[in-house]
PDB file of N, CA, C and O in Angstrom, chain B, residues numbered from 101:
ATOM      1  N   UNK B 101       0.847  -1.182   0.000  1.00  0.00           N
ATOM      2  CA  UNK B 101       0.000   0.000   0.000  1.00  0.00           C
ATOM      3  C   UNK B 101       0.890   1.241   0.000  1.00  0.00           C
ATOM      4  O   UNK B 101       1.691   1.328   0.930  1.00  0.00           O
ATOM      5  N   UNK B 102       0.859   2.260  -0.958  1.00  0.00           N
ATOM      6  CA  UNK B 102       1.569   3.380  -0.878  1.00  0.00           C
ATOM      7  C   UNK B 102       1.257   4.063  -0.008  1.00  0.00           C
ATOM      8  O   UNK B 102       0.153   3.854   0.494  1.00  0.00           O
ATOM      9  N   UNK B 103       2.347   5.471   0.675  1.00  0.00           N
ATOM     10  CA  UNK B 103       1.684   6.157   1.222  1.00  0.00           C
ATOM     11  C   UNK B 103       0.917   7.317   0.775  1.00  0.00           C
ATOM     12  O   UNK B 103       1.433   7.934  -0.156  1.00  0.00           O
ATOM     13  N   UNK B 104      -0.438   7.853   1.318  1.00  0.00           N
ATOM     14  CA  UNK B 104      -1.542   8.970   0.437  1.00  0.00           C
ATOM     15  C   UNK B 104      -0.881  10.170   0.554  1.00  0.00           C
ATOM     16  O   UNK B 104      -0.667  10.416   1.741  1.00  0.00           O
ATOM     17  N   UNK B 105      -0.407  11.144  -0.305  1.00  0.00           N
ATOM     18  CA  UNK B 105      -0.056  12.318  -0.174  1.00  0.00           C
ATOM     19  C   UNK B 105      -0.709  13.321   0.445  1.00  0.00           C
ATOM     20  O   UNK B 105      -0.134  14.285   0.951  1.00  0.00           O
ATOM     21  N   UNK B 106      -2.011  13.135   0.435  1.00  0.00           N
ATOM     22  CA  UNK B 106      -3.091  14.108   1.249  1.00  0.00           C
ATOM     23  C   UNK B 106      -2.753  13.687   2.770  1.00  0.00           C
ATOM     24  O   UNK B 106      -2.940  14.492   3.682  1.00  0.00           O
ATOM     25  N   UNK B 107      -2.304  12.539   2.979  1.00  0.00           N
ATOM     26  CA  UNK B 107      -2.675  12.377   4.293  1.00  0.00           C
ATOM     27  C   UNK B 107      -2.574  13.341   5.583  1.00  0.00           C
ATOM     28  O   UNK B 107      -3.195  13.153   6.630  1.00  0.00           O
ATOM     29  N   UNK B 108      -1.802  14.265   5.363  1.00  0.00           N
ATOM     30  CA  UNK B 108      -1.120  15.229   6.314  1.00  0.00           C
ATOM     31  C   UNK B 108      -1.788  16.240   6.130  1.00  0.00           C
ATOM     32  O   UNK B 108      -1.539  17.046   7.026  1.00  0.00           O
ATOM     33  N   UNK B 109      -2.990  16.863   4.961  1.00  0.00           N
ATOM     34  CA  UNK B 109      -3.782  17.898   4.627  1.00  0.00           C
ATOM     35  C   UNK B 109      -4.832  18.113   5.453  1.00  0.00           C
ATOM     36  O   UNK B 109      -5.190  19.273   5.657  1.00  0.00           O
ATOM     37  N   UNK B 110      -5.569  16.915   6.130  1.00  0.00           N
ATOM     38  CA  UNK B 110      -6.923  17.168   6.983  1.00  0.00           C
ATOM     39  C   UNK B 110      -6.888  18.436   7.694  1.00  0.00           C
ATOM     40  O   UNK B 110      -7.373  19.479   7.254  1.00  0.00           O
ATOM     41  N   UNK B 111      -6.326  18.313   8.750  1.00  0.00           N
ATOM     42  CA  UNK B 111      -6.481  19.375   9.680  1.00  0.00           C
ATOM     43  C   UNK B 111      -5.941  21.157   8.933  1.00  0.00           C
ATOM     44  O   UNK B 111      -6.336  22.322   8.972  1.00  0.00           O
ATOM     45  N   UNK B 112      -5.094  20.541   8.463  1.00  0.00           N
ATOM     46  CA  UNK B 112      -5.024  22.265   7.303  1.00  0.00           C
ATOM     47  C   UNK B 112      -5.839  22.757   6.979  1.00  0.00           C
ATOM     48  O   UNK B 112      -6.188  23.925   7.151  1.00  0.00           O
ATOM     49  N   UNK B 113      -6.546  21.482   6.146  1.00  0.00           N
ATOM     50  CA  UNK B 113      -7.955  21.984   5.336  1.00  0.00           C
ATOM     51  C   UNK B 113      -9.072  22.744   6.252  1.00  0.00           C
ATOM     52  O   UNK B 113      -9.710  23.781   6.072  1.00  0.00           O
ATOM     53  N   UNK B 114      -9.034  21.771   7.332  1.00  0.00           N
ATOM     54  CA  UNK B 114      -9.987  22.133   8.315  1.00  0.00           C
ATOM     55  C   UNK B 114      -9.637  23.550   9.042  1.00  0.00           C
ATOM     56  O   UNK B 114     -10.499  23.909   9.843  1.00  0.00           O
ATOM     57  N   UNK B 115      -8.751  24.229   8.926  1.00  0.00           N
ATOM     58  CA  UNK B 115      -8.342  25.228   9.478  1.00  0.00           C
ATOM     59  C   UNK B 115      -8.087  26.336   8.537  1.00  0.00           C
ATOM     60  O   UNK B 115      -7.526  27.365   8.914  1.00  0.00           O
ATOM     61  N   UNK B 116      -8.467  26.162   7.370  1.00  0.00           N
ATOM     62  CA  UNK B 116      -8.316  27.126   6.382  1.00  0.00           C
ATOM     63  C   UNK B 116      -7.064  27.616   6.191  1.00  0.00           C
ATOM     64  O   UNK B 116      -6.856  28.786   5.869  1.00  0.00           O
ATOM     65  N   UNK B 117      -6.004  26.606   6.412  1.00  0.00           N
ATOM     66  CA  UNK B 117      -4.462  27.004   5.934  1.00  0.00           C
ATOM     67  C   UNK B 117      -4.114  26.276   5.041  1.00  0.00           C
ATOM     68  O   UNK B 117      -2.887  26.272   5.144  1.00  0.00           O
ATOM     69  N   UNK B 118      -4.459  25.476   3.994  1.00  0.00           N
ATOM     70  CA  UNK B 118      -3.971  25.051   2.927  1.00  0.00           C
ATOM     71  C   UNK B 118      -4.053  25.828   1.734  1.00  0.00           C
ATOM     72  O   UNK B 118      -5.233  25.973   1.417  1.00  0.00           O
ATOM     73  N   UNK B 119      -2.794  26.712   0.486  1.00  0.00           N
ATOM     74  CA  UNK B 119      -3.030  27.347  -0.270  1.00  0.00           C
ATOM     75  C   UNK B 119      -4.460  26.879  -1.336  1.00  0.00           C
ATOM     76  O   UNK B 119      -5.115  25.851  -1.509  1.00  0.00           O
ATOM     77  N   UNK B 120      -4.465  28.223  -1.864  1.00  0.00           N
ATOM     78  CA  UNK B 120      -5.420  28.021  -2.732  1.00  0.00           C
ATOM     79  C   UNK B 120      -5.400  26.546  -3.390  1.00  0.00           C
ATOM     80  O   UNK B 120      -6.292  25.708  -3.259  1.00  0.00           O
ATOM     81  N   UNK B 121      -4.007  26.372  -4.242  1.00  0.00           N
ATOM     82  CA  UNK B 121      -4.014  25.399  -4.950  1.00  0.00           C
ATOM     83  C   UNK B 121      -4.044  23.983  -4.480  1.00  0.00           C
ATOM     84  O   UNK B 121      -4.475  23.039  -5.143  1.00  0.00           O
ATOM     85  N   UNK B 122      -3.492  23.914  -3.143  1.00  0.00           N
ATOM     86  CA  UNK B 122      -3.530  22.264  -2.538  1.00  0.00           C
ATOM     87  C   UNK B 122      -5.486  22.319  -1.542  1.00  0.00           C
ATOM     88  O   UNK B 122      -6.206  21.388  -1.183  1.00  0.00           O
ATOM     89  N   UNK B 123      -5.634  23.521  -1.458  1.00  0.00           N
ATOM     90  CA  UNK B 123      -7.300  23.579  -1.100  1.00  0.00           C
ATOM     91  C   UNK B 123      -8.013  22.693  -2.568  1.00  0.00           C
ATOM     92  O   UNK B 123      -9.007  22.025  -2.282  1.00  0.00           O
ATOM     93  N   UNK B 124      -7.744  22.668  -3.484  1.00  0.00           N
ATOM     94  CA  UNK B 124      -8.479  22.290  -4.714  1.00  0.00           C
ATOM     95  C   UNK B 124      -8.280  20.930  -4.712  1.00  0.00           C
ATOM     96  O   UNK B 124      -9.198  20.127  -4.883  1.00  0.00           O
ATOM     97  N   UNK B 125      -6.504  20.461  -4.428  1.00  0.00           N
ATOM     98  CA  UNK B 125      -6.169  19.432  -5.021  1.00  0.00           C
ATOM     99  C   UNK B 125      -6.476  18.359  -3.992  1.00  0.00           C
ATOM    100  O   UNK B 125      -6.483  17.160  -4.274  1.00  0.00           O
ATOM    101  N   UNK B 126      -6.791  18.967  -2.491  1.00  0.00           N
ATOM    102  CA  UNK B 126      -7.294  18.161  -1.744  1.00  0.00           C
ATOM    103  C   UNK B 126      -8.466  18.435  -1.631  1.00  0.00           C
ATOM    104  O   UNK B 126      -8.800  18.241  -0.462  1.00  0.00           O
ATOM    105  N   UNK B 127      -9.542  18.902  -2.429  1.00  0.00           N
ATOM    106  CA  UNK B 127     -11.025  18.469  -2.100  1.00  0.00           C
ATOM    107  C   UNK B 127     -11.108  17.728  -2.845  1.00  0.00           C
ATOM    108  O   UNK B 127     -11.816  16.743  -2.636  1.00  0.00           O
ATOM    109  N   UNK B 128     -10.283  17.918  -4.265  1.00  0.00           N
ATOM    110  CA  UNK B 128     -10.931  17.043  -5.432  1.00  0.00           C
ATOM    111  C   UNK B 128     -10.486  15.280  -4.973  1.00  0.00           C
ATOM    112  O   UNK B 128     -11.036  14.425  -5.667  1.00  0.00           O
ATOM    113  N   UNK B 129      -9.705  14.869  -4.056  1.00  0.00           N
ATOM    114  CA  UNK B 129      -8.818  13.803  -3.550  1.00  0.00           C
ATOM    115  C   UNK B 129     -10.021  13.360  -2.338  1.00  0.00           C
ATOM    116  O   UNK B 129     -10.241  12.233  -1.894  1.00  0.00           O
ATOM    117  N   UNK B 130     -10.586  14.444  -2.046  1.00  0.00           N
ATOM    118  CA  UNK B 130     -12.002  14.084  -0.864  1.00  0.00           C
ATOM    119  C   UNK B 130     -13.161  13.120  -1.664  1.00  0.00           C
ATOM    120  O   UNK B 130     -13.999  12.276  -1.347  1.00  0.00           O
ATOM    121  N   UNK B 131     -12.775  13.647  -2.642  1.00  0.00           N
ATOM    122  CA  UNK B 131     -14.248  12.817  -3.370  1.00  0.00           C
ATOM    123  C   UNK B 131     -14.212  11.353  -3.595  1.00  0.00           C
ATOM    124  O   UNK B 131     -15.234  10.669  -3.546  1.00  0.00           O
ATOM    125  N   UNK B 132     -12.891  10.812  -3.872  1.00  0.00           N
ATOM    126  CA  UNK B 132     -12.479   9.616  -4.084  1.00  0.00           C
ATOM    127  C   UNK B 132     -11.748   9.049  -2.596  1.00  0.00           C
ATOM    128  O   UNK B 132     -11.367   7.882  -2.686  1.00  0.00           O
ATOM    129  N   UNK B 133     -11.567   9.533  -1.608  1.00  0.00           N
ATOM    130  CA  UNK B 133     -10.656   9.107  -0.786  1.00  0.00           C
ATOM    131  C   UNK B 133     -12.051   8.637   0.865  1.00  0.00           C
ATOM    132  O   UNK B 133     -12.614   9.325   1.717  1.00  0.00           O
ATOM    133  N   UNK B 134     -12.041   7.837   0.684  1.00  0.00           N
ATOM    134  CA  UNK B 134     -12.833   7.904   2.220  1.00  0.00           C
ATOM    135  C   UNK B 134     -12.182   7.926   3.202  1.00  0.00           C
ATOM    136  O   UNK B 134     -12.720   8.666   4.026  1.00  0.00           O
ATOM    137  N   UNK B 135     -10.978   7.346   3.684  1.00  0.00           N
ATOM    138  CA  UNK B 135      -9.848   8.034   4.725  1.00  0.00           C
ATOM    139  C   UNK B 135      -9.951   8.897   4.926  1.00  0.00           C
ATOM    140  O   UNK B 135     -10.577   9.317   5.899  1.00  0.00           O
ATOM    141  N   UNK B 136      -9.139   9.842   3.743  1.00  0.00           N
ATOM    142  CA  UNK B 136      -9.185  11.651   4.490  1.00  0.00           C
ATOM    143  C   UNK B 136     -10.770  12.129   4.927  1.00  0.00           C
ATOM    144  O   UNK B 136     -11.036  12.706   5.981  1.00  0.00           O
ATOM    145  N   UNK B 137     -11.553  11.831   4.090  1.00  0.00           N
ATOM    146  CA  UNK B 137     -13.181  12.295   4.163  1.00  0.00           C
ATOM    147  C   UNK B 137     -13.478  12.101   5.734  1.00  0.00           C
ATOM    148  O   UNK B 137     -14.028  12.908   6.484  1.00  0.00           O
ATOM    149  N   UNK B 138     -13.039  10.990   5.999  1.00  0.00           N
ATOM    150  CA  UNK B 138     -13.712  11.142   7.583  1.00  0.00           C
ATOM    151  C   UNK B 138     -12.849  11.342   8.336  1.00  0.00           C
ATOM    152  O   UNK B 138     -12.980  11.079   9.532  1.00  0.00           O
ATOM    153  N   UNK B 139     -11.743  11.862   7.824  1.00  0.00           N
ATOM    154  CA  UNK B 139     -10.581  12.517   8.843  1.00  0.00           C
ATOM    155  C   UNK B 139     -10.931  14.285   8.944  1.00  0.00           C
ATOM    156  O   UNK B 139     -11.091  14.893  10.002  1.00  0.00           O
ATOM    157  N   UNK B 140     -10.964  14.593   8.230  1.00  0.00           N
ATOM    158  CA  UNK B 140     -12.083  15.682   7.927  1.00  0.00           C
ATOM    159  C   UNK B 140     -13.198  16.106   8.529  1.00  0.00           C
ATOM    160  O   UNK B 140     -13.395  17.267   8.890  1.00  0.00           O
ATOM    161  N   UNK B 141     -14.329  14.726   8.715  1.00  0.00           N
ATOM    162  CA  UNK B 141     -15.440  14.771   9.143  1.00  0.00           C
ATOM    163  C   UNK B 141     -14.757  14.969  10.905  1.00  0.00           C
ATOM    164  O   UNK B 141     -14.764  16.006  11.568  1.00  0.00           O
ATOM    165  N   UNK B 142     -14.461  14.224  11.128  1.00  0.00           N
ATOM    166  CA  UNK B 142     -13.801  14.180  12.522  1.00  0.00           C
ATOM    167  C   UNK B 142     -13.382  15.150  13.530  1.00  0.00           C
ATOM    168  O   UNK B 142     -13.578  15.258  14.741  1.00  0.00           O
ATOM    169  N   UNK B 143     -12.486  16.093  12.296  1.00  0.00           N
ATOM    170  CA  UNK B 143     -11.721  17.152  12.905  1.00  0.00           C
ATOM    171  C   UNK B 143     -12.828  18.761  12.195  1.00  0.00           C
ATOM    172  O   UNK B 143     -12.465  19.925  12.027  1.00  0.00           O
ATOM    173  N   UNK B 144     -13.589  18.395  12.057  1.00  0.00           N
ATOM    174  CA  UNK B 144     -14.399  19.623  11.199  1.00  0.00           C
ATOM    175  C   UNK B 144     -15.522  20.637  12.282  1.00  0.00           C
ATOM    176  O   UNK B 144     -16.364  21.441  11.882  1.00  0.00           O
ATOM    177  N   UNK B 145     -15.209  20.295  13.667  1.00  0.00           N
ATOM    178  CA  UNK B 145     -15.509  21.022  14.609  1.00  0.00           C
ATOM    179  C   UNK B 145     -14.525  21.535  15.707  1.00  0.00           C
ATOM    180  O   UNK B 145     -14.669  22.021  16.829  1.00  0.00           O
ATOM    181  N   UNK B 146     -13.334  21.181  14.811  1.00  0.00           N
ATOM    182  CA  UNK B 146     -12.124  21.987  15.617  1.00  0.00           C
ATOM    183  C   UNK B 146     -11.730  23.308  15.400  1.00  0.00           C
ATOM    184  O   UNK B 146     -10.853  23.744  16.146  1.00  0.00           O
ATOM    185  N   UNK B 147     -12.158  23.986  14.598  1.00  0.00           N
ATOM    186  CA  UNK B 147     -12.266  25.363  14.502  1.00  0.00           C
ATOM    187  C   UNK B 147     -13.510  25.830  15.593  1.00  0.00           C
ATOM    188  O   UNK B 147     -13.244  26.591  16.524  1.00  0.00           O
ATOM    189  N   UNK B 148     -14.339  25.509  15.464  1.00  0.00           N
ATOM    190  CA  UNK B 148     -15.022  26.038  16.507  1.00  0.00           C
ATOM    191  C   UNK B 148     -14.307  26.054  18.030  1.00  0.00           C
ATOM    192  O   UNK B 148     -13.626  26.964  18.502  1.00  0.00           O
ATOM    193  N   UNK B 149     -14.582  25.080  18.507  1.00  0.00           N
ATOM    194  CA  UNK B 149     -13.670  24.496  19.589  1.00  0.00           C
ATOM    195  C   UNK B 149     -12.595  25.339  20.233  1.00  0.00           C
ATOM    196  O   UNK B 149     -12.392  25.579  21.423  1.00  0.00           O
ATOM    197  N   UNK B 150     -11.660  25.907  18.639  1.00  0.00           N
ATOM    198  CA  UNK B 150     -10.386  26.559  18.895  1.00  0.00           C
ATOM    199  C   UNK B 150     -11.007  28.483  19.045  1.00  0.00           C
ATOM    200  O   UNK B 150     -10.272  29.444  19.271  1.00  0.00           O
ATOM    201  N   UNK B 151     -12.096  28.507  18.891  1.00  0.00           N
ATOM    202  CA  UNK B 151     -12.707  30.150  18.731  1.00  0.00           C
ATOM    203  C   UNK B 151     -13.168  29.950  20.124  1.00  0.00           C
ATOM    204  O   UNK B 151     -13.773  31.002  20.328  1.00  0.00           O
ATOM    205  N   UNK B 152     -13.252  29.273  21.169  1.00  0.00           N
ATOM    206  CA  UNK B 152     -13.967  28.967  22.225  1.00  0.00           C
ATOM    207  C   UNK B 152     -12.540  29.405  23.399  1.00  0.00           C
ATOM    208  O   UNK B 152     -12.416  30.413  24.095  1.00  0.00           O
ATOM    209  N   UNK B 153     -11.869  28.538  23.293  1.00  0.00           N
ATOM    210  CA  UNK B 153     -10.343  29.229  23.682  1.00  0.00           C
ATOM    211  C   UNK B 153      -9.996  30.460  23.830  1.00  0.00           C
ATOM    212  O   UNK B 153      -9.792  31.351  23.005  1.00  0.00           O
ATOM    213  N   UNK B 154      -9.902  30.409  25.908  1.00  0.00           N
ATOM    214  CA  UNK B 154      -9.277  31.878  25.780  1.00  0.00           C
ATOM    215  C   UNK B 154      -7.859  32.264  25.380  1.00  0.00           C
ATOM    216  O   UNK B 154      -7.147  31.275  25.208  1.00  0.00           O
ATOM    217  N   UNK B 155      -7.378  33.199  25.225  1.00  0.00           N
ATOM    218  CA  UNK B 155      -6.208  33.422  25.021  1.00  0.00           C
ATOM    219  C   UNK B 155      -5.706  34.481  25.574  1.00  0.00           C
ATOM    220  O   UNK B 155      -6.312  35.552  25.611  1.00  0.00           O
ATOM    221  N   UNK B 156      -4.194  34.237  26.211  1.00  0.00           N
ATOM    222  CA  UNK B 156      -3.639  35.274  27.489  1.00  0.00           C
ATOM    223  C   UNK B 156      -3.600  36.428  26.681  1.00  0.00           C
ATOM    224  O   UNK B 156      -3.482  36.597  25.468  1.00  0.00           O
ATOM    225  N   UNK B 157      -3.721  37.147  27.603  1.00  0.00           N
ATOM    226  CA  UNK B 157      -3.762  38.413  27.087  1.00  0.00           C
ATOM    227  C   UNK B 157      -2.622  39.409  27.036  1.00  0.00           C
ATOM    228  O   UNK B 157      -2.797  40.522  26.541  1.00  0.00           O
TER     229      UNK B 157
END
C-alpha cells in the first residue's frame, strides 16, 4: 500500500491554511478518498472548539 499524499492535509484543510491550490487538489482527492473524508469529518468542529479558547492576554 503506498503512502496517500493528502494524508497530512486534513487538519489544514480544516483550518483554512492550505493554499489556494492544494485547497483544490485536496477536495478534489475528498471525493475519491474515504480516509481523508472522515478525517475531515472528525476534525471539522475543531475550529469552533479553537474560537472557544481563551487566550492570554
Amino acid at each position: 500500500m503506498s503512502e496517500d499524499p493528502f494524508a497530512t492535509f486534513d487538519a489544514a484543510y480544516v483550518l483554512g491554511a492550505l493554499s489556494p491550490e492544494d485547497r483544490q487538489r485536496f477536495e478534489e482527492h475528498l471525493r475519491t478518498c474515504d480516509r481523508c473524508a472522515a478525517s475531515v469529518r472528525e476534525l471539522a468542529g475543531l475550529p469552533g472548539l479553537l474560537a472557544r479558547v481563551d487566550t492570554p492576554a
